[in-house]
C-alpha positions as CSV (number, residue, x, y, z in Angstrom):
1,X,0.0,0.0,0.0
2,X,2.8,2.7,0.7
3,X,4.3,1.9,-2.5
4,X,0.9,2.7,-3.6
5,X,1.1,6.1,-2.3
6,X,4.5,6.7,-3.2
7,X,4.2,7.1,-7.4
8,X,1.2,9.6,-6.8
9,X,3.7,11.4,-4.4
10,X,6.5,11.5,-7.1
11,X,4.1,12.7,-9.8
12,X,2.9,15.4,-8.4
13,X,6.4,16.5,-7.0
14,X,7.6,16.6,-10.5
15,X,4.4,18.0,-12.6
16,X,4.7,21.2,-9.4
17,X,8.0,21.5,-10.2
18,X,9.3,20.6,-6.5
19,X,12.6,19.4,-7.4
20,X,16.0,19.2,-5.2
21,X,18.3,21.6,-6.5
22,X,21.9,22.8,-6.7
23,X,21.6,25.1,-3.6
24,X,20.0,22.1,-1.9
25,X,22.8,19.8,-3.0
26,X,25.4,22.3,-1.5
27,X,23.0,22.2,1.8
28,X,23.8,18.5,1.5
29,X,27.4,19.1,1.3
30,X,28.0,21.5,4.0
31,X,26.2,19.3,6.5
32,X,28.7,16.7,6.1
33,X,31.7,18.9,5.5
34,X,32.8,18.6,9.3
35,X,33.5,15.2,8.5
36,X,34.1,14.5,5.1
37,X,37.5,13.9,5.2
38,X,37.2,11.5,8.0
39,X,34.0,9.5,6.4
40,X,34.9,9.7,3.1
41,X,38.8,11.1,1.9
42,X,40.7,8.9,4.2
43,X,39.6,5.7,2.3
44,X,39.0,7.4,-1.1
45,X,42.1,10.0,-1.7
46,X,44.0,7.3,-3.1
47,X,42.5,7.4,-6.1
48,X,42.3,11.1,-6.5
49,X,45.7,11.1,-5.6
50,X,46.6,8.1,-8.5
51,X,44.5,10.8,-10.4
52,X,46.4,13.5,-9.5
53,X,50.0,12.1,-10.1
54,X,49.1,10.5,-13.7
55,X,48.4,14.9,-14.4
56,X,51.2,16.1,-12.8
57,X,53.6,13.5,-15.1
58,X,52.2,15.7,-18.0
59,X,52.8,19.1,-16.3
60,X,56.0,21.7,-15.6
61,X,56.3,21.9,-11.5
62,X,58.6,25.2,-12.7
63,X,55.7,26.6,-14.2
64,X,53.0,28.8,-13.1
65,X,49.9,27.4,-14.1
66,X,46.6,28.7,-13.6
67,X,44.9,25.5,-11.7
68,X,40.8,25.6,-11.6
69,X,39.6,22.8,-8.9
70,X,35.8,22.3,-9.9
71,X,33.2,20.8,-6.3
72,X,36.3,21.7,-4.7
73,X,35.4,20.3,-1.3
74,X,37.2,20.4,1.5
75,X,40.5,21.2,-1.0
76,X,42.1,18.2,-1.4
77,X,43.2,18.0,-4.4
78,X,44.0,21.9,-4.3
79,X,46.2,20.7,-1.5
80,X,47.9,18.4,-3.7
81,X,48.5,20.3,-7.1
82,X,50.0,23.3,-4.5
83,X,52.2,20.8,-3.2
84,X,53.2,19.4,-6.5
85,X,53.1,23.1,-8.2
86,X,54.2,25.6,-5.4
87,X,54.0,28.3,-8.3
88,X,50.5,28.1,-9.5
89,X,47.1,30.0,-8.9
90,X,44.5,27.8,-7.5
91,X,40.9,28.7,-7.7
92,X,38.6,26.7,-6.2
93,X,34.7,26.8,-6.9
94,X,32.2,24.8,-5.0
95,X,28.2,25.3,-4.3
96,X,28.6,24.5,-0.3
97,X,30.1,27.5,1.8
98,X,30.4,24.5,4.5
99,X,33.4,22.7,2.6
100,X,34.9,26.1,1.2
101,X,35.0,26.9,5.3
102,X,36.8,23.4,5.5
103,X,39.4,24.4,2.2
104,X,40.4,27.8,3.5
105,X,41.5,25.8,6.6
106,X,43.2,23.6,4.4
107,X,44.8,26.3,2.0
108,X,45.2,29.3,4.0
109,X,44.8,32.6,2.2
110,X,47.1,31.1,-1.1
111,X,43.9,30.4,-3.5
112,X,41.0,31.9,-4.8
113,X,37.9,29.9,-2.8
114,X,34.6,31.0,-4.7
115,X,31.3,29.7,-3.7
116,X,29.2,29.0,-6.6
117,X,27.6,26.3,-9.1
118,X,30.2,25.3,-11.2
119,X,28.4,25.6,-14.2
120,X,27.4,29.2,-13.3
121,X,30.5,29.6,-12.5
122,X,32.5,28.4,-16.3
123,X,30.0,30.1,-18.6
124,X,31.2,33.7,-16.7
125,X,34.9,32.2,-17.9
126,X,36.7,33.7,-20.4
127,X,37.9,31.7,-23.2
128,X,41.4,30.3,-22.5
129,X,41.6,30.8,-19.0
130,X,43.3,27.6,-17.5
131,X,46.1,25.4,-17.7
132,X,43.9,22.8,-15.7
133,X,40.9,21.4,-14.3
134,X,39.9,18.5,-12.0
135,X,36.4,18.0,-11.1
136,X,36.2,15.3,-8.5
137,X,33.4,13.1,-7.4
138,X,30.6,15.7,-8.7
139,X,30.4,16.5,-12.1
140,X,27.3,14.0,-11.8
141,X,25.6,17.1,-10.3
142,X,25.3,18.7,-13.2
143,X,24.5,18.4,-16.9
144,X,28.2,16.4,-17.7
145,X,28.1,17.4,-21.1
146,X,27.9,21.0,-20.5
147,X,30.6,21.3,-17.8
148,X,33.0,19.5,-20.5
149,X,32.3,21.7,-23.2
150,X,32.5,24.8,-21.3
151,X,35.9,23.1,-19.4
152,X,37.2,22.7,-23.0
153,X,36.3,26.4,-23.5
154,X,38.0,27.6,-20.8
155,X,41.1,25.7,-21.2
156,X,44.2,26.8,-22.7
157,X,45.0,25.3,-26.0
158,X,47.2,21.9,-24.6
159,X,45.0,21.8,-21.0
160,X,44.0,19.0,-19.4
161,X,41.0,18.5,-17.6
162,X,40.9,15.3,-15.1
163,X,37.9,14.0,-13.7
164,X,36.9,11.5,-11.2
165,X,33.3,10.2,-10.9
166,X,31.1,7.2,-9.5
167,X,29.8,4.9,-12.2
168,X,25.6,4.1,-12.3
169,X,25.8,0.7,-10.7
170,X,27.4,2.7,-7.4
171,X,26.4,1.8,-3.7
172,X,24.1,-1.2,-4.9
173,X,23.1,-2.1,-1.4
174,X,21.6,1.2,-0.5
175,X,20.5,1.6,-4.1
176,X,18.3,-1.6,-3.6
177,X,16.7,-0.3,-0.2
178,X,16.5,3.4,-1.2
179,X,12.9,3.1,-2.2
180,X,11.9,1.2,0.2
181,X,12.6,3.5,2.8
182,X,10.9,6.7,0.5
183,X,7.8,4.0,1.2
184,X,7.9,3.9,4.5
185,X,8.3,7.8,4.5
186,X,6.1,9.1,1.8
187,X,4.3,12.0,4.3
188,X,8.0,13.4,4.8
189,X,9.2,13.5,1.4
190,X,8.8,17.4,0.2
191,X,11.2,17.6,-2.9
192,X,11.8,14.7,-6.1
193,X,15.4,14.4,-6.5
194,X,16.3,12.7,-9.8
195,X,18.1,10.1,-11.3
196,X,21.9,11.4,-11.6
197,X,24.0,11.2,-15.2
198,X,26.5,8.7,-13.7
199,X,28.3,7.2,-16.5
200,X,27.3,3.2,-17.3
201,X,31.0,2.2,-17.3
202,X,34.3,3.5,-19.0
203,X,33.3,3.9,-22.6
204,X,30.6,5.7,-22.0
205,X,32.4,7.7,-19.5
206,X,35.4,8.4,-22.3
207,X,32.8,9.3,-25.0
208,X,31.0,12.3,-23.1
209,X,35.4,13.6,-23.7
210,X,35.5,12.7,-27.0
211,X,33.1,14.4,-28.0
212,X,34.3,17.7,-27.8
213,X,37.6,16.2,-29.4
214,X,39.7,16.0,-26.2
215,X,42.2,13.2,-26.3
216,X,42.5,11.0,-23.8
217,X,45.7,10.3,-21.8
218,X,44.5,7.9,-19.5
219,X,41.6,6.1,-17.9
220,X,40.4,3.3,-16.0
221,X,37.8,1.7,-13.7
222,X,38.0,1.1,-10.4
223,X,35.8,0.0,-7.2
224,X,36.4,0.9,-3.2
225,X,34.3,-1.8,-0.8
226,X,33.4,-0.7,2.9
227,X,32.8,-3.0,4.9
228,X,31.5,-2.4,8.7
229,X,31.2,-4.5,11.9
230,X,27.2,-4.0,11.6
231,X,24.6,-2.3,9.8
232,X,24.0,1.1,12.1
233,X,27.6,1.8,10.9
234,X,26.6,1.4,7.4
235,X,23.9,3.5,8.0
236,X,26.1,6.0,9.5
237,X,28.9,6.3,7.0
238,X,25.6,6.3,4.1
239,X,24.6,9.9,5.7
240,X,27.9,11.6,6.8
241,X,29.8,10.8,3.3
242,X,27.3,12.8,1.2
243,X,27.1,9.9,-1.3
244,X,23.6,10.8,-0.7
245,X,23.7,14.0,-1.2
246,X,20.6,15.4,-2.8
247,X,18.6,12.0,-1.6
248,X,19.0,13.1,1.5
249,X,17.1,16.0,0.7
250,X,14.1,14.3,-0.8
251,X,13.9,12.5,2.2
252,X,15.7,13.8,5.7
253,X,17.9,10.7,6.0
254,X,18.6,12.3,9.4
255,X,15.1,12.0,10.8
256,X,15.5,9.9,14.0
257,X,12.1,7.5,12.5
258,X,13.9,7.6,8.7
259,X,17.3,6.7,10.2
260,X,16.2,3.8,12.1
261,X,13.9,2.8,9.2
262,X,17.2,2.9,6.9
263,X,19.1,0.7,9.8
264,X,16.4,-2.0,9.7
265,X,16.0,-2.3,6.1
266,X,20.2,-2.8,6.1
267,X,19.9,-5.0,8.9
268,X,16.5,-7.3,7.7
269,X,19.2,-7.5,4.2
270,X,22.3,-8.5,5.9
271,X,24.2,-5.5,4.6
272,X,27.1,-4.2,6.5
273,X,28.8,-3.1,3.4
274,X,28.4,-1.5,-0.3
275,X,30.9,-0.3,-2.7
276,X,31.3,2.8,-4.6
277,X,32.8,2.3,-8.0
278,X,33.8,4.7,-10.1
279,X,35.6,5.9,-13.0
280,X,38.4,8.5,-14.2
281,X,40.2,9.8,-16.3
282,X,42.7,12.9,-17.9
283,X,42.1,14.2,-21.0
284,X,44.2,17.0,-22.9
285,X,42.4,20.0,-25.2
286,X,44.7,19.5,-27.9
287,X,47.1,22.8,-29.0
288,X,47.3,24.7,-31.9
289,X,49.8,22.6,-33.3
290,X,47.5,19.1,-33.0
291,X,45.3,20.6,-34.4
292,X,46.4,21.5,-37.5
293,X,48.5,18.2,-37.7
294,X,45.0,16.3,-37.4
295,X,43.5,19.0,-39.9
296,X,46.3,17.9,-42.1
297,X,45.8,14.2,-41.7
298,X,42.2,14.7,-42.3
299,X,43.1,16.5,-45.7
300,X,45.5,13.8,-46.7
Protein backbone atom coordinates (compact mmCIF):
# COMPACT_ATOMS: atom_id res chain seq x y z
CA UNK A 1 0.00 0.00 0.00
CA UNK A 2 2.79 2.70 0.73
CA UNK A 3 4.30 1.92 -2.46
CA UNK A 4 0.92 2.73 -3.65
CA UNK A 5 1.07 6.15 -2.29
CA UNK A 6 4.50 6.65 -3.17
CA UNK A 7 4.24 7.05 -7.45
CA UNK A 8 1.22 9.55 -6.78
CA UNK A 9 3.70 11.44 -4.41
CA UNK A 10 6.49 11.52 -7.09
CA UNK A 11 4.10 12.75 -9.81
CA UNK A 12 2.87 15.42 -8.41
CA UNK A 13 6.40 16.47 -6.98
CA UNK A 14 7.59 16.63 -10.50
CA UNK A 15 4.38 17.98 -12.58
CA UNK A 16 4.68 21.23 -9.36
CA UNK A 17 7.99 21.47 -10.16
CA UNK A 18 9.31 20.60 -6.53
CA UNK A 19 12.60 19.43 -7.38
CA UNK A 20 16.03 19.22 -5.16
CA UNK A 21 18.30 21.56 -6.48
CA UNK A 22 21.92 22.77 -6.70
CA UNK A 23 21.63 25.12 -3.59
CA UNK A 24 20.05 22.09 -1.90
CA UNK A 25 22.75 19.83 -2.99
CA UNK A 26 25.40 22.33 -1.49
CA UNK A 27 23.02 22.22 1.76
CA UNK A 28 23.75 18.50 1.47
CA UNK A 29 27.39 19.05 1.29
CA UNK A 30 27.97 21.52 3.95
CA UNK A 31 26.19 19.28 6.54
CA UNK A 32 28.69 16.71 6.08
CA UNK A 33 31.72 18.86 5.52
CA UNK A 34 32.78 18.61 9.25
CA UNK A 35 33.49 15.24 8.50
CA UNK A 36 34.10 14.47 5.07
CA UNK A 37 37.50 13.92 5.16
CA UNK A 38 37.24 11.52 7.98
CA UNK A 39 34.03 9.48 6.41
CA UNK A 40 34.89 9.71 3.06
CA UNK A 41 38.81 11.09 1.89
CA UNK A 42 40.71 8.95 4.23
CA UNK A 43 39.61 5.75 2.33
CA UNK A 44 39.02 7.43 -1.10
CA UNK A 45 42.06 10.03 -1.74
CA UNK A 46 44.02 7.26 -3.10
CA UNK A 47 42.47 7.45 -6.06
CA UNK A 48 42.33 11.12 -6.46
CA UNK A 49 45.74 11.08 -5.56
CA UNK A 50 46.63 8.07 -8.53
CA UNK A 51 44.51 10.76 -10.40
CA UNK A 52 46.44 13.46 -9.46
CA UNK A 53 49.99 12.11 -10.07
CA UNK A 54 49.08 10.51 -13.72
CA UNK A 55 48.45 14.92 -14.38
CA UNK A 56 51.20 16.09 -12.75
CA UNK A 57 53.60 13.52 -15.14
CA UNK A 58 52.17 15.73 -17.95
CA UNK A 59 52.79 19.05 -16.34
CA UNK A 60 56.02 21.67 -15.63
CA UNK A 61 56.27 21.93 -11.48
CA UNK A 62 58.63 25.19 -12.66
CA UNK A 63 55.71 26.63 -14.24
CA UNK A 64 53.01 28.77 -13.09
CA UNK A 65 49.88 27.44 -14.07
CA UNK A 66 46.56 28.69 -13.59
CA UNK A 67 44.95 25.54 -11.74
CA UNK A 68 40.78 25.63 -11.64
CA UNK A 69 39.62 22.80 -8.86
CA UNK A 70 35.76 22.34 -9.91
CA UNK A 71 33.20 20.76 -6.32
CA UNK A 72 36.34 21.70 -4.70
CA UNK A 73 35.35 20.35 -1.26
CA UNK A 74 37.24 20.43 1.49
CA UNK A 75 40.52 21.23 -1.04
CA UNK A 76 42.15 18.17 -1.44
CA UNK A 77 43.24 17.95 -4.38
CA UNK A 78 43.98 21.93 -4.32
CA UNK A 79 46.20 20.68 -1.50
CA UNK A 80 47.94 18.44 -3.66
CA UNK A 81 48.48 20.30 -7.11
CA UNK A 82 50.02 23.34 -4.53
CA UNK A 83 52.19 20.76 -3.22
CA UNK A 84 53.18 19.44 -6.46
CA UNK A 85 53.07 23.09 -8.15
CA UNK A 86 54.17 25.60 -5.41
CA UNK A 87 54.02 28.25 -8.26
CA UNK A 88 50.45 28.14 -9.53
CA UNK A 89 47.15 30.03 -8.89
CA UNK A 90 44.51 27.78 -7.47
CA UNK A 91 40.87 28.71 -7.70
CA UNK A 92 38.62 26.72 -6.22
CA UNK A 93 34.66 26.78 -6.91
CA UNK A 94 32.23 24.76 -4.96
CA UNK A 95 28.22 25.27 -4.30
CA UNK A 96 28.61 24.47 -0.32
CA UNK A 97 30.11 27.51 1.80
CA UNK A 98 30.39 24.46 4.45
CA UNK A 99 33.43 22.65 2.56
CA UNK A 100 34.88 26.05 1.22
CA UNK A 101 34.96 26.94 5.25
CA UNK A 102 36.81 23.43 5.49
CA UNK A 103 39.37 24.39 2.22
CA UNK A 104 40.38 27.82 3.54
CA UNK A 105 41.55 25.75 6.63
CA UNK A 106 43.18 23.63 4.39
CA UNK A 107 44.81 26.32 2.04
CA UNK A 108 45.22 29.28 4.01
CA UNK A 109 44.83 32.55 2.22
CA UNK A 110 47.08 31.07 -1.06
CA UNK A 111 43.91 30.43 -3.55
CA UNK A 112 40.99 31.94 -4.76
CA UNK A 113 37.88 29.95 -2.78
CA UNK A 114 34.65 30.96 -4.70
CA UNK A 115 31.31 29.72 -3.70
CA UNK A 116 29.15 29.05 -6.61
CA UNK A 117 27.62 26.31 -9.10
CA UNK A 118 30.17 25.34 -11.25
CA UNK A 119 28.40 25.55 -14.15
CA UNK A 120 27.44 29.18 -13.25
CA UNK A 121 30.55 29.62 -12.45
CA UNK A 122 32.48 28.39 -16.25
CA UNK A 123 29.95 30.11 -18.59
CA UNK A 124 31.24 33.67 -16.73
CA UNK A 125 34.92 32.23 -17.92
CA UNK A 126 36.74 33.65 -20.36
CA UNK A 127 37.87 31.65 -23.17
CA UNK A 128 41.41 30.30 -22.45
CA UNK A 129 41.62 30.85 -19.01
CA UNK A 130 43.26 27.64 -17.46
CA UNK A 131 46.14 25.36 -17.74
CA UNK A 132 43.95 22.81 -15.70
CA UNK A 133 40.93 21.39 -14.33
CA UNK A 134 39.87 18.52 -12.03
CA UNK A 135 36.43 18.00 -11.09
CA UNK A 136 36.23 15.30 -8.49
CA UNK A 137 33.36 13.12 -7.43
CA UNK A 138 30.61 15.71 -8.72
CA UNK A 139 30.38 16.49 -12.14
CA UNK A 140 27.32 14.04 -11.79
CA UNK A 141 25.58 17.05 -10.26
CA UNK A 142 25.33 18.73 -13.24
CA UNK A 143 24.51 18.37 -16.88
CA UNK A 144 28.18 16.37 -17.75
CA UNK A 145 28.11 17.37 -21.11
CA UNK A 146 27.90 20.96 -20.46
CA UNK A 147 30.55 21.30 -17.81
CA UNK A 148 32.96 19.53 -20.53
CA UNK A 149 32.26 21.72 -23.21
CA UNK A 150 32.54 24.79 -21.31
CA UNK A 151 35.87 23.13 -19.38
CA UNK A 152 37.21 22.67 -22.98
CA UNK A 153 36.34 26.35 -23.46
CA UNK A 154 38.04 27.56 -20.76
CA UNK A 155 41.07 25.71 -21.17
CA UNK A 156 44.18 26.78 -22.72
CA UNK A 157 45.00 25.25 -25.96
CA UNK A 158 47.22 21.94 -24.61
CA UNK A 159 45.01 21.83 -21.01
CA UNK A 160 44.03 18.97 -19.40
CA UNK A 161 41.03 18.46 -17.60
CA UNK A 162 40.93 15.35 -15.13
CA UNK A 163 37.91 13.99 -13.72
CA UNK A 164 36.85 11.46 -11.24
CA UNK A 165 33.26 10.18 -10.89
CA UNK A 166 31.08 7.17 -9.53
CA UNK A 167 29.77 4.93 -12.24
CA UNK A 168 25.65 4.05 -12.30
CA UNK A 169 25.76 0.68 -10.72
CA UNK A 170 27.38 2.72 -7.38
CA UNK A 171 26.44 1.77 -3.73
CA UNK A 172 24.09 -1.18 -4.94
CA UNK A 173 23.06 -2.07 -1.39
CA UNK A 174 21.60 1.25 -0.49
CA UNK A 175 20.46 1.61 -4.08
CA UNK A 176 18.33 -1.63 -3.60
CA UNK A 177 16.66 -0.31 -0.23
CA UNK A 178 16.46 3.36 -1.17
CA UNK A 179 12.89 3.13 -2.23
CA UNK A 180 11.95 1.16 0.18
CA UNK A 181 12.59 3.52 2.82
CA UNK A 182 10.88 6.69 0.52
CA UNK A 183 7.78 4.02 1.15
CA UNK A 184 7.86 3.92 4.53
CA UNK A 185 8.33 7.79 4.55
CA UNK A 186 6.07 9.08 1.76
CA UNK A 187 4.26 12.01 4.34
CA UNK A 188 8.02 13.43 4.77
CA UNK A 189 9.21 13.50 1.43
CA UNK A 190 8.84 17.38 0.18
CA UNK A 191 11.19 17.63 -2.93
CA UNK A 192 11.83 14.70 -6.06
CA UNK A 193 15.44 14.37 -6.48
CA UNK A 194 16.28 12.69 -9.78
CA UNK A 195 18.08 10.08 -11.25
CA UNK A 196 21.94 11.37 -11.58
CA UNK A 197 23.96 11.22 -15.22
CA UNK A 198 26.52 8.68 -13.73
CA UNK A 199 28.27 7.18 -16.48
CA UNK A 200 27.33 3.17 -17.33
CA UNK A 201 31.04 2.18 -17.34
CA UNK A 202 34.28 3.53 -18.96
CA UNK A 203 33.33 3.92 -22.60
CA UNK A 204 30.58 5.70 -22.00
CA UNK A 205 32.42 7.67 -19.54
CA UNK A 206 35.38 8.44 -22.32
CA UNK A 207 32.79 9.33 -24.98
CA UNK A 208 31.05 12.28 -23.06
CA UNK A 209 35.36 13.57 -23.73
CA UNK A 210 35.55 12.68 -26.99
CA UNK A 211 33.11 14.44 -28.03
CA UNK A 212 34.30 17.72 -27.78
CA UNK A 213 37.63 16.18 -29.43
CA UNK A 214 39.75 15.96 -26.15
CA UNK A 215 42.16 13.24 -26.32
CA UNK A 216 42.46 11.00 -23.82
CA UNK A 217 45.67 10.30 -21.78
CA UNK A 218 44.48 7.94 -19.53
CA UNK A 219 41.57 6.12 -17.87
CA UNK A 220 40.43 3.35 -16.05
CA UNK A 221 37.80 1.68 -13.69
CA UNK A 222 37.98 1.07 -10.40
CA UNK A 223 35.84 0.00 -7.21
CA UNK A 224 36.37 0.87 -3.17
CA UNK A 225 34.30 -1.82 -0.83
CA UNK A 226 33.40 -0.69 2.85
CA UNK A 227 32.76 -3.05 4.86
CA UNK A 228 31.48 -2.43 8.71
CA UNK A 229 31.20 -4.49 11.91
CA UNK A 230 27.16 -4.04 11.62
CA UNK A 231 24.61 -2.25 9.81
CA UNK A 232 24.01 1.13 12.11
CA UNK A 233 27.63 1.78 10.91
CA UNK A 234 26.65 1.36 7.39
CA UNK A 235 23.91 3.55 7.96
CA UNK A 236 26.15 5.97 9.54
CA UNK A 237 28.92 6.33 7.00
CA UNK A 238 25.64 6.30 4.06
CA UNK A 239 24.57 9.87 5.75
CA UNK A 240 27.86 11.59 6.78
CA UNK A 241 29.83 10.79 3.32
CA UNK A 242 27.34 12.82 1.23
CA UNK A 243 27.05 9.89 -1.32
CA UNK A 244 23.56 10.80 -0.71
CA UNK A 245 23.67 14.04 -1.24
CA UNK A 246 20.58 15.42 -2.84
CA UNK A 247 18.64 12.01 -1.60
CA UNK A 248 19.03 13.09 1.48
CA UNK A 249 17.06 16.05 0.74
CA UNK A 250 14.09 14.29 -0.76
CA UNK A 251 13.94 12.54 2.25
CA UNK A 252 15.75 13.78 5.67
CA UNK A 253 17.86 10.72 5.98
CA UNK A 254 18.65 12.34 9.36
CA UNK A 255 15.07 12.00 10.78
CA UNK A 256 15.48 9.94 13.96
CA UNK A 257 12.10 7.50 12.46
CA UNK A 258 13.93 7.57 8.75
CA UNK A 259 17.35 6.67 10.19
CA UNK A 260 16.19 3.81 12.15
CA UNK A 261 13.90 2.78 9.23
CA UNK A 262 17.22 2.86 6.93
CA UNK A 263 19.12 0.68 9.76
CA UNK A 264 16.35 -1.98 9.67
CA UNK A 265 16.01 -2.34 6.12
CA UNK A 266 20.17 -2.83 6.12
CA UNK A 267 19.88 -4.95 8.86
CA UNK A 268 16.49 -7.26 7.66
CA UNK A 269 19.22 -7.48 4.21
CA UNK A 270 22.29 -8.50 5.90
CA UNK A 271 24.19 -5.49 4.58
CA UNK A 272 27.08 -4.24 6.49
CA UNK A 273 28.82 -3.09 3.44
CA UNK A 274 28.42 -1.49 -0.26
CA UNK A 275 30.91 -0.28 -2.68
CA UNK A 276 31.35 2.78 -4.60
CA UNK A 277 32.75 2.33 -8.02
CA UNK A 278 33.81 4.67 -10.13
CA UNK A 279 35.64 5.86 -12.96
CA UNK A 280 38.41 8.48 -14.24
CA UNK A 281 40.24 9.83 -16.30
CA UNK A 282 42.74 12.87 -17.93
CA UNK A 283 42.14 14.18 -20.95
CA UNK A 284 44.23 16.97 -22.88
CA UNK A 285 42.37 19.97 -25.22
CA UNK A 286 44.75 19.46 -27.86
CA UNK A 287 47.12 22.77 -29.05
CA UNK A 288 47.34 24.67 -31.90
CA UNK A 289 49.85 22.57 -33.34
CA UNK A 290 47.51 19.08 -32.99
CA UNK A 291 45.29 20.63 -34.42
CA UNK A 292 46.44 21.54 -37.54
CA UNK A 293 48.46 18.24 -37.70
CA UNK A 294 45.00 16.27 -37.36
CA UNK A 295 43.46 18.98 -39.93
CA UNK A 296 46.33 17.87 -42.12
CA UNK A 297 45.77 14.24 -41.71
CA UNK A 298 42.20 14.69 -42.27
CA UNK A 299 43.12 16.51 -45.73
CA UNK A 300 45.54 13.84 -46.71
Amino acid sequence: MSKLRLYPKVARLFLGGHIVAGEDIGSSYSLVSPGYEQWFLSTMHRYNDEMIGELSKHLDPSQSLQILDLAAGTGYNAQAMQGLFPASRLTLVDISSGMLREARQNLGEDASLITSDMLHYLADCADGTFDVVICAWAIKYRNPLQVIRHCHRVLKPGGYLAVIVNTKDTLPQVAHIYPRLLARHVHKITKLMLPLPNPRNLAAFDGWFQKYSFTKIKSQAGFQDFNFPTSRELAEFIVSTGALAGFDIMLDLRDPAVFADLVQLLTDHHFTGTTHRYVYGIYQKPSCSQRNLRRRKANE
